[in-house]
N, C-alpha and C positions, 0 to 999 in steps of 0.2 A: 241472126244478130239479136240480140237483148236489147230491150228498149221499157222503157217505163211509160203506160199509155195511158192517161186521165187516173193514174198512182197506183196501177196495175203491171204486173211487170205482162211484158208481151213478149213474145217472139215472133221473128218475119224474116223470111230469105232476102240476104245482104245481093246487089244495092238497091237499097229504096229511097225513097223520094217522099215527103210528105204528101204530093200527091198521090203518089202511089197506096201511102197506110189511110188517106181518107177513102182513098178507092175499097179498099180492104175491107173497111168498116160499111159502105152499103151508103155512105153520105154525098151529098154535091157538094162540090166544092166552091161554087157562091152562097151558100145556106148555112157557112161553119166559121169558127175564129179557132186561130190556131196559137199557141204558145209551144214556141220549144227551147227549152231551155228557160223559162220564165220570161219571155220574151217575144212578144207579139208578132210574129210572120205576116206580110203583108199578102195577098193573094199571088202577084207577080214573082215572089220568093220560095213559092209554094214545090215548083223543081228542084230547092234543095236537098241534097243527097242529107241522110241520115248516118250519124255511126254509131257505134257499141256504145251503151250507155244514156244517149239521149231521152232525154226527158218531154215528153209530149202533151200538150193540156186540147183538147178537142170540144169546142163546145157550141149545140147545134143554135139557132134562131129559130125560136119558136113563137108564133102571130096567135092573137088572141082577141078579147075585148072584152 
């Protein structure tokens, strides 16, 4: 399946799950904010199956001072 991932195109064997593509990428999944489709995925939504085309924005929390 084709996917567009932080405005990279991606590829990932269909069916996935946005937790599955955070899986993918090596991230936790209380550590990350997710947009798909330009639209903010709450963490309980995170099971949402993925399809062709989807558009993914991934972006880590990162602590500092």
């Amino acid at each position: 399946m084709k996917l567009i991932v932080n405005g990279q195109p991606y590829e990932c064997p269909a069916p996935a799950t946005i937790h599955d593509l955070i899986a993918r990428h090596g991230l936790t999944p209380e550590k990350v904010a997710v947009e798909l489709n330009r639209r903010l995925v709450r963490t309980e939504r995170y099971p949402t199956e993925l399809k062709e085309g989807d558009e993914i924005e991934i972006v880590t929390f990162v602590g500092g001072g």
